[in-house]
C-alpha positions in Angstrom: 166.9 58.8 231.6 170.1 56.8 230.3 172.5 60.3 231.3 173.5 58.6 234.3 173.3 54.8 234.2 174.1 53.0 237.4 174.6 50.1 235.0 177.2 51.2 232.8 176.9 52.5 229.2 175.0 51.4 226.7 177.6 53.1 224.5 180.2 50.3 225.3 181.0 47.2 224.3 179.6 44.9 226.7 182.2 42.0 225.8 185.5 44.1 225.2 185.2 48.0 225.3 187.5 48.6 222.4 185.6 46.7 219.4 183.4 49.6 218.6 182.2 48.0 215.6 181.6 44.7 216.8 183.5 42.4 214.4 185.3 40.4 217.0 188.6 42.0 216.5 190.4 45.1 217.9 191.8 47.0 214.9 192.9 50.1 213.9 189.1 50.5 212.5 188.2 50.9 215.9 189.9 53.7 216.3 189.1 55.1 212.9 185.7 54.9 213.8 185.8 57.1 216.9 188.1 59.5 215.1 185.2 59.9 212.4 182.2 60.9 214.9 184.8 63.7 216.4 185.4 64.9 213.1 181.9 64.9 212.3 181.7 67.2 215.6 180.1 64.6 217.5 182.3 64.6 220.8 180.4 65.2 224.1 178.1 63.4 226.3 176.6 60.3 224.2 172.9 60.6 225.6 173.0 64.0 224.2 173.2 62.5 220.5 172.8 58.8 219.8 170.0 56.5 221.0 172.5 53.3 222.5 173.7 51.2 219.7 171.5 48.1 220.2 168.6 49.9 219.6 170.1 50.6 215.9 168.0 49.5 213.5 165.1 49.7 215.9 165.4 53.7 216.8 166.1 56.1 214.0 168.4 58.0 216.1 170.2 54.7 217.6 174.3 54.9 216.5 175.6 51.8 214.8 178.4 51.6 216.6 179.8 51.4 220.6 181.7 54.7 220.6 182.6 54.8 224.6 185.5 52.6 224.7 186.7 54.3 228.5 182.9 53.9 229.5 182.5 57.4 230.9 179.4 58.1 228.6 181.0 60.9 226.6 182.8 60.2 223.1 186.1 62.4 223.4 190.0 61.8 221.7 190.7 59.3 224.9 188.2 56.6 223.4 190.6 56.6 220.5 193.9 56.8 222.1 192.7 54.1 224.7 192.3 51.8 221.6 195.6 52.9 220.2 197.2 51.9 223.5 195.7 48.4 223.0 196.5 48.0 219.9 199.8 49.0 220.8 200.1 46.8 223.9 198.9 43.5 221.6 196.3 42.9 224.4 193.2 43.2 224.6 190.5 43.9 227.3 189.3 40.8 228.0 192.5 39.6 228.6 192.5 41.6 231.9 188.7 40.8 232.8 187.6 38.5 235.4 186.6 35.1 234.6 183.1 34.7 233.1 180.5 33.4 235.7 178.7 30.5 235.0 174.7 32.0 236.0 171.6 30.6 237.6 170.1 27.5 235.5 166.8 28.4 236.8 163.8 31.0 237.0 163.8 30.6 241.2 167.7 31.1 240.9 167.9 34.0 238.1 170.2 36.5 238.4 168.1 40.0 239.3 169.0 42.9 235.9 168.2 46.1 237.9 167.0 48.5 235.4 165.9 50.6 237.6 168.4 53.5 235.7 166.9 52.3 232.1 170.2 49.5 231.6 171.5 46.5 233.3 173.9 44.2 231.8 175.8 41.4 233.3 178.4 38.6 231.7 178.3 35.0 231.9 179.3 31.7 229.8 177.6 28.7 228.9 180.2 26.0 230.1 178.7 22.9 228.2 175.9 22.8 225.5 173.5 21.5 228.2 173.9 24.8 230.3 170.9 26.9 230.4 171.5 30.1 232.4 168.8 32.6 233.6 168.0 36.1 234.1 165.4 38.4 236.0 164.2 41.5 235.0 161.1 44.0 236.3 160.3 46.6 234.1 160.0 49.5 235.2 159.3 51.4 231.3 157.0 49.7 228.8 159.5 49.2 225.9 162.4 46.1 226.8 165.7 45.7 224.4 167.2 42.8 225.6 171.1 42.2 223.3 172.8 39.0 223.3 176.9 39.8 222.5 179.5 36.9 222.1 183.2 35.8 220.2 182.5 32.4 220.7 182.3 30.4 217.7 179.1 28.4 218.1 175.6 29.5 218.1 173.6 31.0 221.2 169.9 31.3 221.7 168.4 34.3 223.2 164.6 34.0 224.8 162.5 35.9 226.9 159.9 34.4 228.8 157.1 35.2 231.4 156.6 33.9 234.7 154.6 31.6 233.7 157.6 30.6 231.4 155.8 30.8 228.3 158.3 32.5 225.7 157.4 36.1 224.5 160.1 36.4 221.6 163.5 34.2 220.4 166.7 35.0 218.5 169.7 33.3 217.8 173.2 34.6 216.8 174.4 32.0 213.6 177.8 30.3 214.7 181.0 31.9 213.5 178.3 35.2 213.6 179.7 38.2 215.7 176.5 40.0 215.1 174.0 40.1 218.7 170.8 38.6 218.7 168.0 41.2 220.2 164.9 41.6 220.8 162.4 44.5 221.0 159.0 43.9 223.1 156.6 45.7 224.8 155.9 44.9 228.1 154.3 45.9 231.4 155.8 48.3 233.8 156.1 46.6 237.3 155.8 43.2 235.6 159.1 40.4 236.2 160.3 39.0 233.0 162.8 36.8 232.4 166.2 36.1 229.9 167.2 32.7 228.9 170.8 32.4 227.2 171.5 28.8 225.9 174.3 27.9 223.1 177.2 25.6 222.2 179.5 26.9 224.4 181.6 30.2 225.6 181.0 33.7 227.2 178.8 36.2 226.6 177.4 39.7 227.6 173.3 40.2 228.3 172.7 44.1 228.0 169.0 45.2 228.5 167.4 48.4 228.0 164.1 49.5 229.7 162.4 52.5 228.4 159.4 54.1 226.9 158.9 56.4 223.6 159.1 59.9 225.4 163.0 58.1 226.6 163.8 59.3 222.8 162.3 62.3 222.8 164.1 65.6 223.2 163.0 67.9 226.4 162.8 71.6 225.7 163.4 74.1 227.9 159.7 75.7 226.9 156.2 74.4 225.3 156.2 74.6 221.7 155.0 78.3 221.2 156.5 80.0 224.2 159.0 81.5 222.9 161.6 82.0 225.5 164.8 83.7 223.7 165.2 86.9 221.9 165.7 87.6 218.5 167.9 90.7 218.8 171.0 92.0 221.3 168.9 93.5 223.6 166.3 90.8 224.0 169.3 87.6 223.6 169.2 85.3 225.9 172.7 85.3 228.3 174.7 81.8 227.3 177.2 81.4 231.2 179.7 78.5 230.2 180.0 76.4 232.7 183.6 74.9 232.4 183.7 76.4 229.1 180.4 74.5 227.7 177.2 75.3 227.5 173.8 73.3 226.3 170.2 74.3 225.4 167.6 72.3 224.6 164.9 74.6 223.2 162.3 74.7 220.3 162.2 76.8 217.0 158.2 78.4 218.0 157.2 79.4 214.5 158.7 79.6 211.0 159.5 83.5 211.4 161.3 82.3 215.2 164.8 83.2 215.7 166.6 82.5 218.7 169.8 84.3 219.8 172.3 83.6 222.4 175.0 85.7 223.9 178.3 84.3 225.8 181.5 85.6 226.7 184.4 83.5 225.2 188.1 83.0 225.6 190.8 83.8 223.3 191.3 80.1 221.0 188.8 78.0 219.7 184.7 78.8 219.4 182.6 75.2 219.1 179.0 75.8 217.9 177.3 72.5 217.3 173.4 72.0 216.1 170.7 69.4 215.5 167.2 69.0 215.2 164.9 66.5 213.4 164.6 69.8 210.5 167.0 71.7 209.1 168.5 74.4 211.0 170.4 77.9 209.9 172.9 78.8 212.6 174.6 82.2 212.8 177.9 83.1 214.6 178.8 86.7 215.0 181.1 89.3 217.2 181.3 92.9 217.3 182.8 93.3 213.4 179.1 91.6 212.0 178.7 87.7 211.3 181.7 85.6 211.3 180.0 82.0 210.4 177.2 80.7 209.5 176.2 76.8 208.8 173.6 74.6 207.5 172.8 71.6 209.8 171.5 69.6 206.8 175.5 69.6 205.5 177.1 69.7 208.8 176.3 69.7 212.8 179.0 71.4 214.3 181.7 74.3 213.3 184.8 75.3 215.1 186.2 78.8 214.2 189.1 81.2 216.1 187.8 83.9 217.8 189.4 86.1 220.4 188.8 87.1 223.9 185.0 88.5 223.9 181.4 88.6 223.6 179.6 86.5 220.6 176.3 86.2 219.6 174.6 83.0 218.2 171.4 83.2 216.1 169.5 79.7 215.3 166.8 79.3 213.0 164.1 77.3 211.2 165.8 76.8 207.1 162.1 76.8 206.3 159.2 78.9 206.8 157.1 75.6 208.3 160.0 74.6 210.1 159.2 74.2 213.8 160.0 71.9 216.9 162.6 71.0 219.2 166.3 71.6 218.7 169.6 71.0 220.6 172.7 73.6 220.8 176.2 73.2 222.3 178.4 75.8 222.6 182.2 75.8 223.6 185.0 78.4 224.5 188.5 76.4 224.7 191.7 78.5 225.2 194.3 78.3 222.9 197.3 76.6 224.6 201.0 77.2 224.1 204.1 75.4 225.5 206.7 76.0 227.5 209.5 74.8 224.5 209.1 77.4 222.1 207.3 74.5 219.5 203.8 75.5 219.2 201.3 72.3 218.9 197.5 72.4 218.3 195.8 71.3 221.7 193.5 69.4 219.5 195.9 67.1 218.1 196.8 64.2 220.3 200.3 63.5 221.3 202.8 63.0 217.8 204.2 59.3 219.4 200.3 57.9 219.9 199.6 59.4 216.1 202.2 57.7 214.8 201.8 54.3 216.2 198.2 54.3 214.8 199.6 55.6 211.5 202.2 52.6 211.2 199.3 50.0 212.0 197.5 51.8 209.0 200.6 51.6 206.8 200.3 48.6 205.8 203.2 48.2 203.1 205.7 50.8 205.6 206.1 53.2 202.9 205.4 56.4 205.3 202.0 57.2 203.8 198.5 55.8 204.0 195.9 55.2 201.1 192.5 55.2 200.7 192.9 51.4 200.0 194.8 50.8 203.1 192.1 53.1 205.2 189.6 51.0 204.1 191.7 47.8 205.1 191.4 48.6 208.5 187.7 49.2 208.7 186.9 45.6 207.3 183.4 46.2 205.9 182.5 49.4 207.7 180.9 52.4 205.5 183.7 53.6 203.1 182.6 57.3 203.9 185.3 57.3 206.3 188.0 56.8 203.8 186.5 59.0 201.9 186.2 61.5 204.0 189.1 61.6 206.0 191.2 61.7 202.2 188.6 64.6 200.6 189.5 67.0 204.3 193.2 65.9 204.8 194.8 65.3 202.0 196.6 68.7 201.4 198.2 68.1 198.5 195.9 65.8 196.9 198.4 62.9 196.1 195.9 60.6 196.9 198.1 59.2 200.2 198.1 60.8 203.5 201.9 61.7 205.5 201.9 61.5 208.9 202.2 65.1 209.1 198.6 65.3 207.1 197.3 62.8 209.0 197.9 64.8 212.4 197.2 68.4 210.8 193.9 66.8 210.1 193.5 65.6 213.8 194.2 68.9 214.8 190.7 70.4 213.4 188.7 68.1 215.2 186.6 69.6 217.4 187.7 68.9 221.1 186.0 66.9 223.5 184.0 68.4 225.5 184.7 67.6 229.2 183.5 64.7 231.6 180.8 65.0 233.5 181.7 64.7 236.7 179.5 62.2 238.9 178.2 65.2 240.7 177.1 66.6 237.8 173.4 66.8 236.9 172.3 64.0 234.6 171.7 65.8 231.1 168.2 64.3 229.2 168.1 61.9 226.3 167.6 63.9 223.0 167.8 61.7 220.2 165.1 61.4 218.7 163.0 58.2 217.6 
């Protein structure tokens, strides 16, 4: 349902596209952030993976931070370069965003939140503690996530009311808070509800989503029990790559099911990424036997070079009771050489945008990073990330990361997989709740 928003993307920041992580402040955590999720293997169409961050706490499956700084509704390496630009620039977004509009004061007036397309969301700014501003919104799903989002200083109120104007639910965000006020209700499809935003003063962003449960739920290609793909060579169900990618959404029948895949891929690099609400074996093999197999309880998503031919991919229950839905991706991307003699990994972004991130990082300008200086950056974020990024690209374990390590390291990201164009079909939802 939220593939192809009319809205925009719930992935994004609603206030300033390159604060993934909400604090107020564009920093190089920002970028760290995004960086993290492609190493984890999570680049690709967001809908595909993450219930919309303001449903985080509220969805299992909701990410807990706004990964789509460019607003396309894929996480690739340009969300993190476009925030390396800014920080490089010393501007930021809102700098270059219309003025804030000062909204309706009443219910008659209210401005109408289509969410027709599951999200609507719309800026405004209280201009004097007195201002009340209104919104409309007609549901057209039973579940309603309505997000208040401001960097102003002083505390704002968030209410929903009826037409009748009797108040459903209330939260506030606490002054000198970045953190949004939301609210989770159910409601009644074809029913008009309305948003109140009152506060001390300043803009702000009102994002709503309008769903139901089965939003959240992944959509297999089969009932639970038909099984629809092979278990051997002969019976493997043909993978075609459109652009080089591929998806199924399918289901694991029984705990003796095995499904296998067969594509054809280009000489370079072979992404196989997995997920399902169980743990899944999946199995990579060519013509000389199996060349990879993973675990999706320790990781998603695997990346191996292959050459020019035909692969097989075998996924499977980890347990005998294991059964449900599950969600494969597959890419074939060409290995690229230049035209200068210098070979450079096509997944590493450019060495001049690398190095103006690194030298934000660096914060004494002795030419390395550490762990300590990693964590800097990410304020209070999860310290995973430092620790990660140090236990993967750290080659020579002196506990501080060169330049040269740190885009080594960038270069066994998987790469993003591409855009979908507007004419492209709108893929389902399939995180699950």
């Amino acid at each position: 349902m939220l593939a192809s928003l009319a809205g925009g993307s719930p992935w994004q920041n609603p206030l300033d596209p390159n604060d993934l992580d909400f604090d107020g402040v564009v920093s190089p955590g920002d970028a760290l952030a995004a960086i993290n999720m492609l190493n984890a293997g999570r680049s690709g169409v967001l809908a595909e993976k993450f219930a919309p961050p303001q449903l985080h706490g509220h969805y299992q499956g909701a990410v807990s931070e706004f990964l789509d700084a460019d607003g396309d509704g894929s996480l690739s390496a340009g969300d993190a370069l476009a925030i390396i630009n800014v920080l490089n620039s010393g501007q930021s977004w809102l700098g270059h965003h219309a003025p804030d509009v000062d909204q309706a004061d009443t219910i008659e007036e209210a401005q109408e939140l289509d969410v027709t397309h599951g999200y609507a969301r719309m800026r405004g700014v209280i201009a004097k503690s007195t201002d009340v501003d209104f919104f409309k919104v007609t549901a057209i799903k039973t579940e309603l996530n309505v997000a208040l989002f401001s960097r102003s200083e002083g505390a704002f109120d968030l209410t929903v009311v009826d037409a009748s104007g009797a108040v459903l639910a209330t939260a506030t965000i606490k002054a000198g808070s970045y953190r949004p006020a939301k609210l989770n209700l159910n409601v009644v499809a074809e029913t008009t509800y309305y948003v109140k935003v009152t506060g001390d003063g300043g803009p702000y962003a009102v994002a709503v989503l309008n769903f139901d449960e089965q939003s959240f739920l992944p959509q297999p290609d089969s009932e639970l029990g038909d099984d629809q793909h092979g278990d051997t060579i002969e019976t493997a169900t043909t993978l075609p790559l459109n652009r080089g990618f591929a998806r199924v959404v399918s289901n694991i029948d029984s705990g003796t099911d095995a499904d296998m895949f067969t594509l054809t891929a280009v000489e370079g690099k072979l992404i196989v990424e997995a997920d399902a609400d169980f743990s899944l074996n999946v199995e990579i093999s060519g013509a000389d036997g199996s060349l990879a197999v993973f675990n999706t309880s320790e990781r998603h998503a695997i990346a191996i070079n292959v050459a020019a031919g035909t692969y097989q991919i075998t996924v499977t229950g980890s347990n005998s009771s294991d059964m449900g839905a599950y969600r494969l991706r597959v890419g074939s991307v060409p290995r690229l050489h230049d035209h200068d003699g210098d070979h450079e990994s096509p997944l590493a972004p450019p060495r001049r945008i690398v190095q103006k991130l690194f030298e934000k990082v660096d914060a004494d300008a002795d030419g390395s990073v550490t762990r300590d200086e990693v964590r800097g950056v990410i304020g209070g974020g999860p310290l995973r990330l430092a620790d990660h990024v140090f236990a993967n690209w750290d080659a020579n374990k002196d506990q501080a990361l060169s330049l040269d390590e740190v885009i080594t390291g960038l270069a066994t990201l998987p790469p993003a997989i591409p855009h979908r164009s507007d004419h492209a079909p709108a893929a389902p939802l399939l995180t699950a709740r």
